[in-house]
Each structure stands twice: as structure tokens, then as C-alpha cells.
Legacy VTK file of the C-alpha trace (Angstrom):
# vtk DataFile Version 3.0
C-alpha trace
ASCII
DATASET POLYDATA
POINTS 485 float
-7.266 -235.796 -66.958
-3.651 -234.608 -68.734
-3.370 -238.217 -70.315
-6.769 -237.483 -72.526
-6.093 -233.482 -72.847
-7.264 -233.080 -77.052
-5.588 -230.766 -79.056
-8.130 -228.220 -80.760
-9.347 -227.995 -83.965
-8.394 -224.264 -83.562
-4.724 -224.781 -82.622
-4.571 -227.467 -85.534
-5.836 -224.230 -88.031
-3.381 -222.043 -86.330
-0.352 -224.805 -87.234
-1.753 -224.498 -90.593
-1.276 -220.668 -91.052
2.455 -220.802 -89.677
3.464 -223.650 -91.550
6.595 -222.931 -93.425
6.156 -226.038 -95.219
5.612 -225.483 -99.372
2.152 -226.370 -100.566
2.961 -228.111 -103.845
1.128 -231.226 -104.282
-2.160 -231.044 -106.420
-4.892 -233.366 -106.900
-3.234 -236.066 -109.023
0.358 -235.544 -107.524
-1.549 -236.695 -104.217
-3.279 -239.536 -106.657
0.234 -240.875 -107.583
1.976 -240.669 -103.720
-0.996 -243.361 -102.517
-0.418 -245.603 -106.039
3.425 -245.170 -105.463
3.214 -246.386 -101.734
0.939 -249.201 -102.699
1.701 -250.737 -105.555
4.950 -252.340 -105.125
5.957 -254.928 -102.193
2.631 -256.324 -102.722
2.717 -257.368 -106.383
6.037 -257.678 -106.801
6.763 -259.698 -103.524
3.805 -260.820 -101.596
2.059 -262.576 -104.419
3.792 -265.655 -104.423
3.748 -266.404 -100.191
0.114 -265.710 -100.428
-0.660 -267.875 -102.966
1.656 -270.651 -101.334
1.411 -270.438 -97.918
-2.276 -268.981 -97.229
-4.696 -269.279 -100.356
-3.862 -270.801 -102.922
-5.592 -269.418 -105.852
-8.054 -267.845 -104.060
-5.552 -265.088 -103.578
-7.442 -262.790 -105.490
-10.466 -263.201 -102.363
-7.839 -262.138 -99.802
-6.753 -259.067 -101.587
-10.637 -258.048 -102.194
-11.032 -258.694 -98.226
-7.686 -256.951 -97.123
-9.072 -253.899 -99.965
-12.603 -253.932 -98.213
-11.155 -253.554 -94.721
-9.010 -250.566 -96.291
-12.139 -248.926 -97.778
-14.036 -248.546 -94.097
-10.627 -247.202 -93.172
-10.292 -245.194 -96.153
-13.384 -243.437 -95.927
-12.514 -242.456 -91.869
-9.384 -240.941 -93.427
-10.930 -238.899 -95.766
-13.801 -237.394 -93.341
-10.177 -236.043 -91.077
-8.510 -235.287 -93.895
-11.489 -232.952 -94.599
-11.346 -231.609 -91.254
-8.025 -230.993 -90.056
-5.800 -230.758 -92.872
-2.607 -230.991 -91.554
0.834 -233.673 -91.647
0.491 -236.067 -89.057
-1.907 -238.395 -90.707
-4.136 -240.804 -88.018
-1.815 -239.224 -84.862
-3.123 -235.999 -85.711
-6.407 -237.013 -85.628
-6.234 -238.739 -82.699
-5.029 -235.915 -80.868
-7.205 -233.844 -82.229
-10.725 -236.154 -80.795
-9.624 -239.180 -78.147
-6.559 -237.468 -76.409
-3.082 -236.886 -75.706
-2.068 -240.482 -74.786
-4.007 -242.188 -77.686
-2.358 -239.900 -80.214
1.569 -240.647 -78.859
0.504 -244.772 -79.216
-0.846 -244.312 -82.333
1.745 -242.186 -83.712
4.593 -244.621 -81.975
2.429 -247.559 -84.098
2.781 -245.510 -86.943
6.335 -245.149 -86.844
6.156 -248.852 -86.440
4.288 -249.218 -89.628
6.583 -246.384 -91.954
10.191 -248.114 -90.584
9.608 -251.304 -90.828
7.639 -250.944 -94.159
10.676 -248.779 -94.997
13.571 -251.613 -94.294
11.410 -254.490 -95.824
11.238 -252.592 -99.246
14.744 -251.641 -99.282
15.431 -255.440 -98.920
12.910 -256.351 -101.095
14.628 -253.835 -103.863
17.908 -254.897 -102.988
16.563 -258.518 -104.605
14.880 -257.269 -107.399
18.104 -255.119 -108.141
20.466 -258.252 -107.907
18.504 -259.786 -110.122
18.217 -256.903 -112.597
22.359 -256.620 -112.639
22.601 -260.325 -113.280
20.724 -260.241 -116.634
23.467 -258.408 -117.397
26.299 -260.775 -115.959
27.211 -258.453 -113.048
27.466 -260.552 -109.386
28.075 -259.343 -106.191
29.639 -261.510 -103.922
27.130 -262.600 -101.147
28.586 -260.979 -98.501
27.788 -257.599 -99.774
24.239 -258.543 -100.650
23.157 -260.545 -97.476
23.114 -259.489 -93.593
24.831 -261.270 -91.297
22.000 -263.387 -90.099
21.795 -264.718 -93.868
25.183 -264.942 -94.693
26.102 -268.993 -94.940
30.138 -267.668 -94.883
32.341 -266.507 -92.405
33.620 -262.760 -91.662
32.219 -259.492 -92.570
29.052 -259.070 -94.454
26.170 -256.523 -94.579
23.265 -255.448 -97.421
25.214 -252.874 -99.125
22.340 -252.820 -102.470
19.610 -252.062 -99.323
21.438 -249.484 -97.572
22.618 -246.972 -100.850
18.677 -246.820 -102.094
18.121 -245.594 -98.441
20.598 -243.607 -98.589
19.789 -242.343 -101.918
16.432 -241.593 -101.270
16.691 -239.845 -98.070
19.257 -237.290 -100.276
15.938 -236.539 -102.558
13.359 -235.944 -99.463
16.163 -233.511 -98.495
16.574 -231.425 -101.111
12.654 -231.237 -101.313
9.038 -232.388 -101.782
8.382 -231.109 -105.166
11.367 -232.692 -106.463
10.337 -236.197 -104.635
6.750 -235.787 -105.764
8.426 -234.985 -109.569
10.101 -238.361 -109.396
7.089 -240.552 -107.937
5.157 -239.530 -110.845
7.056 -240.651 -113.613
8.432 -243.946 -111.486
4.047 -244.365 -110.873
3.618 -244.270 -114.440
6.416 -247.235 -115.546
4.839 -249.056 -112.318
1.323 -249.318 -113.646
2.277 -249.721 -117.169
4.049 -252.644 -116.127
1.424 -253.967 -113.938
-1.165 -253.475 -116.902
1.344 -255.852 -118.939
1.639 -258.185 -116.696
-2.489 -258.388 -116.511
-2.755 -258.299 -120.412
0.160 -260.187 -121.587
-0.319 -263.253 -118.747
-3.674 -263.601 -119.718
-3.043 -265.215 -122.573
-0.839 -267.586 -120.766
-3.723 -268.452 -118.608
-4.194 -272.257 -117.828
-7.953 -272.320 -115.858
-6.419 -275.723 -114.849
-4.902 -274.162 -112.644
-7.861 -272.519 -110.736
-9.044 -275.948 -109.804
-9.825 -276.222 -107.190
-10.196 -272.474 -106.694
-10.207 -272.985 -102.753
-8.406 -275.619 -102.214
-8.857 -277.805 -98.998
-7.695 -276.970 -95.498
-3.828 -278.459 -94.743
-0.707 -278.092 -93.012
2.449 -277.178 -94.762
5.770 -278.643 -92.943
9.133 -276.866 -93.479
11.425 -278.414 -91.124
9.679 -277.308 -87.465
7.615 -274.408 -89.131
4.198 -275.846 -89.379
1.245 -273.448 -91.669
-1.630 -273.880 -91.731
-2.750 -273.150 -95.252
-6.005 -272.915 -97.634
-9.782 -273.369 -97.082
-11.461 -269.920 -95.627
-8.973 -269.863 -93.062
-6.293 -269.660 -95.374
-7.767 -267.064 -97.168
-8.185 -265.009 -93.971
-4.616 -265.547 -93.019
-3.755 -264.615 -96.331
-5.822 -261.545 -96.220
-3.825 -260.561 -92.830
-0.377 -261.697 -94.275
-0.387 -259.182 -96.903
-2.166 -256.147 -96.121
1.243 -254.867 -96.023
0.568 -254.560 -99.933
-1.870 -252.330 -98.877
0.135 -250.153 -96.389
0.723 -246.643 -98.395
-2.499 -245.156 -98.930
-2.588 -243.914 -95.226
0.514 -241.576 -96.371
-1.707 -239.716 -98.860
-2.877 -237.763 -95.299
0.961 -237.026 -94.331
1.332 -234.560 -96.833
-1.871 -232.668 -96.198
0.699 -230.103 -94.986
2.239 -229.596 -98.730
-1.384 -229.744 -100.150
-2.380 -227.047 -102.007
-5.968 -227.779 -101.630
-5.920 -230.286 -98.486
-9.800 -230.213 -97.379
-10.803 -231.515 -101.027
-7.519 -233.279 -102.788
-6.582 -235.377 -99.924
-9.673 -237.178 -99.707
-9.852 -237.879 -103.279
-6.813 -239.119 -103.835
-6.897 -241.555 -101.010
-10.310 -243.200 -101.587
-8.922 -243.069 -105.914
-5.573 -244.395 -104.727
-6.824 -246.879 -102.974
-9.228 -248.199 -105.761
-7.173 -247.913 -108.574
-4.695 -250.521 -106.362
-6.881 -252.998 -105.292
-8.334 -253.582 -108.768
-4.855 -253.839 -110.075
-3.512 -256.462 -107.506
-7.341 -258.704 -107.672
-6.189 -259.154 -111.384
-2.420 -259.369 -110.940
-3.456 -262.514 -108.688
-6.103 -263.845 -111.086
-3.821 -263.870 -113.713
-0.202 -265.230 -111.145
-2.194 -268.106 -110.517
-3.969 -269.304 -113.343
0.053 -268.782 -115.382
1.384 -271.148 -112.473
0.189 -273.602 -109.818
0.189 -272.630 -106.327
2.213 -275.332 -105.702
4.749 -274.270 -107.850
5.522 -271.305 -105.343
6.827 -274.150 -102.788
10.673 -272.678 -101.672
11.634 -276.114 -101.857
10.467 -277.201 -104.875
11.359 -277.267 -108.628
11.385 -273.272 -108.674
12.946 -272.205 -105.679
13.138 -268.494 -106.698
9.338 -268.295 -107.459
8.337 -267.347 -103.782
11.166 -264.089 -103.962
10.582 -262.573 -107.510
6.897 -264.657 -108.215
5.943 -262.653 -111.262
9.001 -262.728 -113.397
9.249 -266.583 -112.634
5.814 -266.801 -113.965
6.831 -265.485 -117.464
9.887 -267.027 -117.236
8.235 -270.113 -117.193
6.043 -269.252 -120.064
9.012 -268.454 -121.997
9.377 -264.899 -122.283
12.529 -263.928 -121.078
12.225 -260.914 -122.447
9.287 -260.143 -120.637
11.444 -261.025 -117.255
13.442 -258.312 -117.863
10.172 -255.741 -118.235
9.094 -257.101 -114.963
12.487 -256.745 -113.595
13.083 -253.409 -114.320
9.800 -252.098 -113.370
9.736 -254.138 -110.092
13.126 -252.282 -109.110
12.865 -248.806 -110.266
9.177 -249.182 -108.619
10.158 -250.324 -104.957
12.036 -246.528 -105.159
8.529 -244.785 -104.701
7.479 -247.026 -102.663
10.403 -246.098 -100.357
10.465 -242.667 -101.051
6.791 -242.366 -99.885
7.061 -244.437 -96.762
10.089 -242.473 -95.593
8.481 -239.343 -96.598
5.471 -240.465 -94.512
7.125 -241.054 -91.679
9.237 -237.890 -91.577
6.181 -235.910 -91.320
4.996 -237.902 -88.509
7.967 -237.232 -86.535
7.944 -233.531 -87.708
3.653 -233.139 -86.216
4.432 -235.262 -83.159
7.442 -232.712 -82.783
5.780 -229.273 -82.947
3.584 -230.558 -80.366
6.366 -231.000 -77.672
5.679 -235.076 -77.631
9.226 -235.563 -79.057
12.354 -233.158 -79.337
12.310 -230.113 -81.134
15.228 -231.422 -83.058
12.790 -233.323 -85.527
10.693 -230.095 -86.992
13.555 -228.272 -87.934
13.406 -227.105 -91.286
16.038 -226.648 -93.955
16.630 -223.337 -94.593
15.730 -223.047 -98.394
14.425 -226.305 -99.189
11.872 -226.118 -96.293
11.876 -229.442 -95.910
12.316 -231.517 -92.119
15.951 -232.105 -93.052
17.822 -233.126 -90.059
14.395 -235.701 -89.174
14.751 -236.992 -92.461
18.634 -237.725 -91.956
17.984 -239.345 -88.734
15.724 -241.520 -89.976
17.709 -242.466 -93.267
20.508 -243.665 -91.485
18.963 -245.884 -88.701
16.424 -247.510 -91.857
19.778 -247.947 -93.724
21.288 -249.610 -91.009
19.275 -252.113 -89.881
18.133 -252.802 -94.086
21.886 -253.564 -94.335
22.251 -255.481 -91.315
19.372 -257.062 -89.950
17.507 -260.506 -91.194
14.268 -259.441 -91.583
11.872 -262.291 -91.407
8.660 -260.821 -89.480
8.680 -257.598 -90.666
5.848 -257.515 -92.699
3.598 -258.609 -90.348
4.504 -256.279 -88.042
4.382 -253.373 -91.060
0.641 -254.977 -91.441
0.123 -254.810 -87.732
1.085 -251.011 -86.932
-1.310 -250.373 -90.399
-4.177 -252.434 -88.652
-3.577 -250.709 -85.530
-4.251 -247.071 -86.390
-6.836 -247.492 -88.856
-8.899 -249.357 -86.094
-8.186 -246.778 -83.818
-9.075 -243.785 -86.923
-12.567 -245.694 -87.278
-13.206 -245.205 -83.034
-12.326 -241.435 -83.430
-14.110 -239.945 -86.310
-17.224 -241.864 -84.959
-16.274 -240.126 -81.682
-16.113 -236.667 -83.299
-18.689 -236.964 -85.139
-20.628 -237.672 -81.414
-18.860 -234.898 -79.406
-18.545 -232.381 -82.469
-21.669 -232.994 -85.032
-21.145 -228.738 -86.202
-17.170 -229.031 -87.164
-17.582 -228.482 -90.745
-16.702 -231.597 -93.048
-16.273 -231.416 -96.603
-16.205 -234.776 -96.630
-18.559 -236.832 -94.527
-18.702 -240.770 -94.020
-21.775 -242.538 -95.130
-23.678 -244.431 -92.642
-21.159 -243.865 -90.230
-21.740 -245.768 -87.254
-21.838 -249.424 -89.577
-18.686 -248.220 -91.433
-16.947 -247.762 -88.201
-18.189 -250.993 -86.735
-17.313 -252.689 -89.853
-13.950 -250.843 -89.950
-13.120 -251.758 -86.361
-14.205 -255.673 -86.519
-12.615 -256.636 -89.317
-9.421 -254.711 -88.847
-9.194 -256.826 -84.925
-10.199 -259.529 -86.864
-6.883 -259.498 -89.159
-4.818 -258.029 -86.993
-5.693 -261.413 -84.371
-4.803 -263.384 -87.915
-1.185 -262.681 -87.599
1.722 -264.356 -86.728
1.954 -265.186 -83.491
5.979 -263.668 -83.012
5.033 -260.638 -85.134
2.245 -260.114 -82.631
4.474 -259.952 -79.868
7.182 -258.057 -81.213
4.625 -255.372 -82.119
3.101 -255.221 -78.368
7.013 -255.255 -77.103
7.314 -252.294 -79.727
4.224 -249.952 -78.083
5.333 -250.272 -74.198
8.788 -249.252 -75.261
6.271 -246.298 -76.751
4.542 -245.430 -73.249
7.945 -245.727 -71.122
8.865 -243.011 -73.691
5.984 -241.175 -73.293
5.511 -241.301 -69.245
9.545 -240.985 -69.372
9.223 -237.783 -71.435
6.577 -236.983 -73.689
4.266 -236.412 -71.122
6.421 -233.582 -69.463
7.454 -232.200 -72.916
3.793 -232.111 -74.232
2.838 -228.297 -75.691
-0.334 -228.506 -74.377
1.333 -229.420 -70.762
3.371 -226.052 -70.360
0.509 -223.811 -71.958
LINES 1 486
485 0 1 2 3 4 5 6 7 8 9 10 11 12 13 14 15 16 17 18 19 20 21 22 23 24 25 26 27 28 29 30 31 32 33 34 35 36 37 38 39 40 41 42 43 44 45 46 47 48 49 50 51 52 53 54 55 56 57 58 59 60 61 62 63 64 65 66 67 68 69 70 71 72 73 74 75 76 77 78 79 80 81 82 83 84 85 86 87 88 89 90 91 92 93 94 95 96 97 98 99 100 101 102 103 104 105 106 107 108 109 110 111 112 113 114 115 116 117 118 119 120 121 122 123 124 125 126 127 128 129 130 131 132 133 134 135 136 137 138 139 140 141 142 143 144 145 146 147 148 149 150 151 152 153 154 155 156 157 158 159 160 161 162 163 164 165 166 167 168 169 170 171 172 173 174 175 176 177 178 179 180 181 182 183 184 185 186 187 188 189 190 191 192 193 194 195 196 197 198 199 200 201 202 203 204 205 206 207 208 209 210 211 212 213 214 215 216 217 218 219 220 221 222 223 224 225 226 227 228 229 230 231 232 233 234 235 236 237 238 239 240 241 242 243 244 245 246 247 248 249 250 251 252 253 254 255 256 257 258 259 260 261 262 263 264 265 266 267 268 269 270 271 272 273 274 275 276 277 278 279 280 281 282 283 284 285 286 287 288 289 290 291 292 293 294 295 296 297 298 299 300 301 302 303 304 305 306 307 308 309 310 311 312 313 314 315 316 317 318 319 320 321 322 323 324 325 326 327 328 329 330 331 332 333 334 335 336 337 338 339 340 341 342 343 344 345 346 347 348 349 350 351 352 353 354 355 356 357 358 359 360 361 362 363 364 365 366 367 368 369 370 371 372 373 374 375 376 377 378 379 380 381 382 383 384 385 386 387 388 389 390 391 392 393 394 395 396 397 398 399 400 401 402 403 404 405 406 407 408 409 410 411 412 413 414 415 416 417 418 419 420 421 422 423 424 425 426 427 428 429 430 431 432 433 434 435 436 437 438 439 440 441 442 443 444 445 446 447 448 449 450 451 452 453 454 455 456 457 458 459 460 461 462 463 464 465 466 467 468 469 470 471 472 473 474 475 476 477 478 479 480 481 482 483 484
């Protein structure tokens, strides 16, 4: 049937040879792209709703549960990566093992997952960015710093701070991926030097009191007709759901398989080492966020009302080192630029694999003439992410970031246990252990989260893949390489 017609593993190697795309990225340049997507959003943002509204201090449990349900997934990645080495990242291998129509849903879920990821951390920087300027006395006026669904005044006003730094970046990925990957590394390095201070430093301003008790009881937290339910296991689940966006990134390790110089072997190292690295970072960063303040203290309402927007430079600011605030600050804002350099990046190369294989137009894998880089995709895609950063309230889309994540690793733990089944020769360099209970495990727990979103999120994202198959039945299906062989 032409809806489950798979792409072959000898057409994927022939893509390979006639990429024009420069292999430049090594081992540890792949290393930093996964720590640059991941660490970011998550610390820097997430930290204090998760503690408020789902956990408490048992944060740190819903990062290690978010991290485990990323290792099953992580491991899936790796054993494709090994395989078919190419950008495209889980659509790629979809197409390659469960079929045509899988492939253009997951790859429509994945642009879900790069864009919005993309426009939250643009308006996540533009706060951390504000911020940073007004330690130094500079204000904008709010209607250049809030869309118009914030806005409290009247007439004209957008996010202009969240639609330059798309702007900006999208000008880098242009001129090319060696120059990007140049520019991760050293913004990877002041990241994780200032997440290390943050874990050494605010240990010492550790008050255990504050870890009592360390799960607190199940309750309901009313904000005029919003109504969470918050802490006890549930709340840790929730919280586990609510921000696995912190975790979205590593996945875009496998997108620039294309510009590996070693793909079958570097890829899957630096996303299982990515991966790793991150979630011991943020278990700490949350041990140490809550045991400097209360959960409580996170409240929007309460006595610190910025805590739940900038959580870890309140923390220190609280302690008294306003000097420190400005560490956190700095880092925090310079390191939200690799985190949306690599999700745009990501999702370029997604729209340049789904391209050469007729599912979208040909327009999208056109490639700059010296910098060899998807140019006119990468344009395209800049301007509608700066657009609706600048103008749009963006309340949900996290969850629906977390929910486009969920959605194709689930869906990369069905089809490497399905290759494995059809295919057990293919050669893999890599190979997942004890496959069929990593799968299983993979696929429960990532339904399992995904079910532990919000409601409206939920909804949106559904709304967001049959948009994808009118597309795809509209003209992808016609369009589709393998249709007009």
C-alpha cells in the first residue's frame, strides 16, 4: 500500500554520497550541539514552575524520570544513527522502517517540536536579556518587549528583544555550519561553567529545611479560575511531563548526521554523552534551587513575584549575592543563543530531508552556493519563528514543544524494534541492549507523560498533526519521490 511504501536503506546511502552538504562536525563538536540544545530553557526557566506548580522539592525526581524516559529514547536514536546516517533525525528513520505516512506525521511533529521550542526560547531570552540591560539601567518601554496579548497599554506593541536573536541567528546558520558549530562551543563552555557555579556556590547556601518535607502532600493550587493540582507522586509525574521540554535538544544531535564527519560512530556518542552530562547537571541544579529557597517562595503571587521567570538568579539574589545575579544573568542569556541556534538548525535539516524526498517543495533543499548550507529553508523559517516570538503570547508552548518530543521518540522506540524484526542483517555499529524491554519501556513511559500534559496543549498538538495529513493527502502524497519512481 503507497501510504506504508519505506524508503531503502540503499537510497538513504545513495543521499549520502551526493550530499553537497560539508562534513565538519567531529566527535565533541556533536558532544557540545546536544549540551547546547539542552541545557538552557530548562535550568534557566523551568526550574522554578516545576518546583511550584508540580513537585515541590522533589524536582530533582522528575528530572531523573523525564532523563530515564530520554535514555530508552536515547539509546533507539543511537542504534539509527548507526544505521542510516543521514539529516532528518527520527523522520528519516521512520521512513526508512514503518512507511511513507508515519515518516510525514512524525516529521510534521517534529517541526512541531523545533518551532515551538524555537519561539519559547527566543521569549525566554528576550527576559533574561531585559533583565541583563537593566543591571545596567537601560529600559525598554513595554511595548517593545511584550506581544500584544501581554501588553496592559493601548496601541502598537510587539517583542522586538525576541524577534532580532531570531533574526540574528538565522544570519549565522546562513553563512554556515562550521561557523554555527564554532560559536556553540565556546557559548557551551560559559553555559556549563555557569551551571557548575551555580551547583558549587548554592551549596553552601543550602538550608535542608527546606527539603522538608521532600514530597510534600497532594493539593490544589488556585489562581483565579486556574486550578493545579500539585505535589505528592502525581505532582512529580506532572512535573516530569511539564518539563521535558528541558530535555528537548538531544534529538538534534541526529540532524546533523549529514555534516558528520564520522556519522555511524560520533553521532551515537555524543547523544547518549549529551544526554548524560545534562541530566546530572539539572538533578543537582534542582537539589541545590530548592534547598537555597522554599518551593513556596516560587508562588507568582507572592513575596517574589519574579522568582517563577528568572528562578535561579532570584535564588542568589536572595542569598545576597548580587554579584552572582549578574553571572547567572549573563550566562542564562548568551546561553539561550545555542539553544536557539541548535533548534533552528535542527529543524532546517528536517525540512531540507523531508524535501529531497518530494514530501514538501523542492524550494526547502536548496543550497547556498558557497556556503552549502539550506539557505533559503533557513530564511523561511527565521522569519515566521521571528514573527510569531514577537507577536504571539505564548502560554502553552512548552507543553506542546514536550509533546511533539514525546511523540517521535515513542514512535523511534516502535521502529528500531521493528527493524530490528524485519531487518536483523543491516549492519549496526551500534546496537540497543535488551531491545524489546527498552522499547517497551521507551514506549510506556513516553504515553505515559505525554497523557500527563495539559489538557489545551494536548489539543492544540492533535489540531497541529491533522493540519499535517490534509497536507500530506493534499500534496505530499502526490509529490512523494518514491511515488513518481
Amino acid at each position: 500500500m503507497s501510504l506504508f511504501r519505506r524508503k531503502s536503506i540503499e537510497a538513504f546511502e545513495a543521499d549520502m554520497k551526493k550530499s553537497e552538504l560539508k562534513r565538519v562536525l567531529g566527535k565533541w563538536s556533536l558532544t557540545a550541539i546536544g549540551i547546547g540544545a539542552i541545557i538552557g530553557g530548562g535550568i534557566f526557566v523551568l526550574t522554578g514552575t516545576g518546583a511550584y506548580y508540580h513537585a515541590g522539592p522533589a524536582l530533582a525526581l522528575s528530572f531523573i524520570i523525564a532523563g530515564i524516559a530520554c535514555v530508552f529514547a536515547a539509546l533507539c536514536y543511537s542504534e539509527f544513527a548507526s544505521m542510516i546516517p543521514v539529516e532528518g533525525s527520527a523522520y528519516a528513520y521512520a521512513y526508512g522502517t514503518i512507511g511513507e505516512i508515519f515518516a510525514w506525521i512524525i516529521g510534521w511533529g517534529l517541526v512541531l517540536e523545533y518551532a515551538m521550542g524555537s519561539m519559547t526560547v527566543a521569549v525566554s531570552w528576550s527576559g533574561y536579556f531585559n533583565k541583563l540591560i537593566g543591571l545596567f539601567g537601560v529600559h525598554l518601554p513595554n511595548w517593545l518587549t511584550q506581544d500584544p496579548g501581554s501588553y496592559q497599554g493601548t496601541g502598537f506593541s510587539m517583542n522586538l528583544p525576541a524577534t532580532i536573536i531570531v533574526l540574528l541567528v538565522t544570519a549565522l546558520l546562513v553563512k554556515g555550519t562550521k561557523e554555527a558549530a564554532k560559536a556553540n562551543n565556546i557559548i557551551v563552555v560559559v553555559k556549563v561553567s555557569a551551571v557548575l557555579f551555580v551547583i558549587i556556590v548554592g551549596a553552601f547556601c543550602v538550608h535542608s529545611a527546606n527539603w522538608v518535607p521532600f514530597i510534600p502532600e497532594a493539593t490544589q493550587i488556585i489562581e483565579g479560575t486556574k486550578v493545579h493540582e500539585a505535589y505528592g507522586w502525581g505532582g512529580i509525574i506532572s512535573g516530569a511531563a511539564a518539563i521535558f521540554f528541558a530535555y528537548v535538544g538531544f534529538d538534534a544531535v541526529s540532524t546533523q548526521a549529514g555534516e558528520a564527519i564520522n556519522p555511524k560512530k560520533d553521532v551515537p556518542f555524543a547523544i547518549i554523552a549529551s544526554l548524560l552530562v545534562c541530566t546530572v547537571l539539572y538533578i543537582l541544579v534542582s537539589l541545590v534551587l530548592t534547598g537555597m529557597m522554599n518551593y513556596h517562595d516560587f508562588n507568582p503571587l507572592g513575596k517574589y513575584p519574579n522568582a517563577i521567570k528568572a528562578p535561579v538568579a532570584m535564588a542568589f539574589e536572595i542569598a545576597g549575592m548580587p554579584w552572582a545575579v549578574f553571572i547567572i544573568t549573563v550566562a542564562a542569556t548568551v546561553g539561550l543563543i545555542s539553544v536557539l541556534m541548535v533548534m533552528m538548525l535542527g529543524q532546517s535539516r528536517i525540512f531540507l530531508g523531508m524535501s529531497k524526498d518530494g514530501l514538501i517543495p523542492k524550494f526547502f533543499s536548496e543550497l547556498h552556493p558557497v556556503n552549502k548550507t539550506p539557505y533559503k529553508n533557513s530564511i523561511f523559517l527565521g522569519v515566521i519563528i521571528a514573527l510569531v516570538a514577537g507577536f504571539t503570547p505564548i502560554n502553552t508552548l512548552a507543553d506542546m514543544t514536550s509533546f511533539g518530543t514525546l511523540f517521535a521518540f515513542t514512535m523511534v522506540c516502535i521502529a528500531v524494534w521493528l527493524l530490528r524484526v524485519r531487518e536483523p542483517n543491516l549492519q549496526r555499529n551500534f546496537k540497543v541492549p535488551a531491545l524489546p524491554v527498552i522499547a517497551v519501556c521507551g514506549i510506556c513511559i513516553n504515553v505515559f507523560l505525554m497523557y500527563n500534559l495539559d489538557h489545551r496543549a494536548q489539543l492544540l498538538s492533535f489540531a497541529w498533526l491533522a493540519l499535517g495529513l490534509v497536507i500530506y493527502f493534499a500534496y505530499s502524497k502526490g509529490n512523494s519521490k518514491l511515488n513518481n519512481q
